[in-house]
Structure formats: C-alpha cells, structure tokens
N, C-alpha and C positions, 0 to 999 in steps of 0.2 A: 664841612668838607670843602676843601681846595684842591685845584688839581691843574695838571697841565698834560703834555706826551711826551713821548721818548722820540729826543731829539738824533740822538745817535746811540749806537749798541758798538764796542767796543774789545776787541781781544787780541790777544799777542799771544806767541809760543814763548815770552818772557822778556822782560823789559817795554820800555814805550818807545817809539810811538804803539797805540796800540790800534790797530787798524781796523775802520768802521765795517760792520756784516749787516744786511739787511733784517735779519733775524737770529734769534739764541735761544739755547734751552738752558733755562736756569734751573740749580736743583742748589738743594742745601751745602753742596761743597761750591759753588760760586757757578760762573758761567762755563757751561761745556765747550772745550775748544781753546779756554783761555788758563795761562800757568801763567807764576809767579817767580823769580829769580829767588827772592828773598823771605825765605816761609815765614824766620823770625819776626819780620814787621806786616807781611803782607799773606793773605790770606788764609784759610782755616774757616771754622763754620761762624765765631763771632766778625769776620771781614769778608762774606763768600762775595760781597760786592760791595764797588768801591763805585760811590753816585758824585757828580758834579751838575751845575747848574748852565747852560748855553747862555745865559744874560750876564752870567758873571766871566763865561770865558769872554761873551764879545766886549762886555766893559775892558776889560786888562787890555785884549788884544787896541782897546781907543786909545789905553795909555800907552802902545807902544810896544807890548811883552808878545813874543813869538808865538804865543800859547793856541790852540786847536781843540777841538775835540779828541777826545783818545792821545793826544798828546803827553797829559801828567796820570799818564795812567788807571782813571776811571772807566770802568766795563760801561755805566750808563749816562748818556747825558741827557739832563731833564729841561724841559722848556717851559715857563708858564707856574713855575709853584716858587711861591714864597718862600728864599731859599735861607734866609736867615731865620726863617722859625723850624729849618730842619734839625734837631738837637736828638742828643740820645734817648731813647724812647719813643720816638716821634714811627706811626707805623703808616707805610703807603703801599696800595696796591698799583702796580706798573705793571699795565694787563692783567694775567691770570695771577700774576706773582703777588704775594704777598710779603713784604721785606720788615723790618724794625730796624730802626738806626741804633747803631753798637758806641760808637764814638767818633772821634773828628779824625782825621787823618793828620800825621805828621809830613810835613815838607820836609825833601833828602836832597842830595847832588842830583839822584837820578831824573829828578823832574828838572834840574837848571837851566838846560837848553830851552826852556819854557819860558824863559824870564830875562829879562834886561839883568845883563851883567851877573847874571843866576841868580839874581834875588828869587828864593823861593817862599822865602820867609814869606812873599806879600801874599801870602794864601794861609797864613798861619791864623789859627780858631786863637792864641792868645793874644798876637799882636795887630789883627785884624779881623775882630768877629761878625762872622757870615760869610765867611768869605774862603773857609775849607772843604775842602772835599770832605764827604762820608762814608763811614764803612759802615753795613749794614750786614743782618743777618737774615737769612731766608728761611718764613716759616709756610709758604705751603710755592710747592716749585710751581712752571710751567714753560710756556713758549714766549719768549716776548720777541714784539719787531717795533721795527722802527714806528712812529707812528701812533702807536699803543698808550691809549690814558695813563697817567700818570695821577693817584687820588692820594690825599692825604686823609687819611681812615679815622685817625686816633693820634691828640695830642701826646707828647712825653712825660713823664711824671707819676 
C-alpha cells in the first residue's frame, strides 16, 4: 500500500476553475455541491470524481503552463501517491471514501486556459502517460477534507 493526502478538494456550479472547500461529501453520484456542464463526457456514477496529482500540476506549472489546482477541473487533488501507477482498476481509499479508477480523462478546449498556447493535449494518457487526470467511481461514500490520507488499497487488473 502507497499513499499520500488530499491536497485540495474541488467544485464548481459548472465549468472550471473549480474552486478549492475545505471539506466534501462525497457519495456515489460525485461530490455534493459540485455539477457538470457536459454530462456527455463528464460525470455519472463511472466518473462521480475526477482525481489529479499536485506534483504533476507543480511540474507543468515549472514548464510554464497556467495550470492550479481545481483549474482543469478535477474535484480531488492528491499529494504523495505514485501517480503514474494510477490506471483503471487501480482502488484508493481518500479518507472514509473509497473510489476505483474508471478510466483516464480526455483533454477538451475547456481546460486550455490551463496550458501554454492551450496545449491541453500535454495531459493526454496517449501522448503522455501519467500524466492524465482520472475518473474514478465511488464504492462506499463519505466526508473528505482537505488533509485526509490518500491510500492506494488494490492494484488494477
């Protein structure tokens, strides 16, 4: 088991940036408090949360790219866990929660203010792996804060 905290907790009444709360209640339809513009790509019970890594945002932001926390629209941001062995299947408990990663997230327009020139692609799981956000599914809810372990429970596969 590997593990790190919850660096920042993340929501918006739709669109990003999505703006950091000290605490959430997460249940199976994603985080309470926070909606989606675009149901088609973005949430439902296989995406109820959308995870990014704070080592990966502060590398981008070394090369230059605008990017933040809550910014490319991730509800969690994790500190401290190996973020390139997070793949689908991959199960972590973030506080009481317990989540399963669903799949990698695709880069849109609406993150490009995030990136030099809107390159969003540089977060893309095919042209740069480890380095996407993930959508995960939520199998048992509860309260998270900022703060809160972050464990990696159960490899994928």
């Amino acid at each position: 088991m590997t593990g790190g905290r919850v660096a920042s907790l993340n929501v918006s009444d739709g669109g990003v940036p999505k703006r950091a709360v000290e605490s959430a209640e997460v249940t199976r339809d994603g985080v309470r408090g926070d909606r989606q513009r675009n149901l088609k790509y973005h949430g439902g019970r296989e995406r109820a949360l959308c995870l990014w890594s704070l080592e990966r945002i502060e590398a981008l932001r070394a090369e230059g790219h605008p990017v933040s926390p809550g910014s490319t629209g991730e509800n969690v941001t994790v500190a401290g866990v190996e973020w390139a062995a997070l793949a689908p299947g991959v199960r972590l408990r973030i506080g009481p929660v317990l989540a399963e990663v669903t799949d990698y997230t695709r880069p849109c327009r609406t993150i490009a203010r995030s990136f030099l020139g809107g390159r969003s692609g540089r977060v893309s799981q095919k042209t740069h792996p480890g380095w996407s956000r993930v959508y995960a599914r939520v199998l048992e809810e509860g309260r998270v804060a900022v703060g809160d372990a972050v464990i990696v429970v159960a490899s994928g596969g």
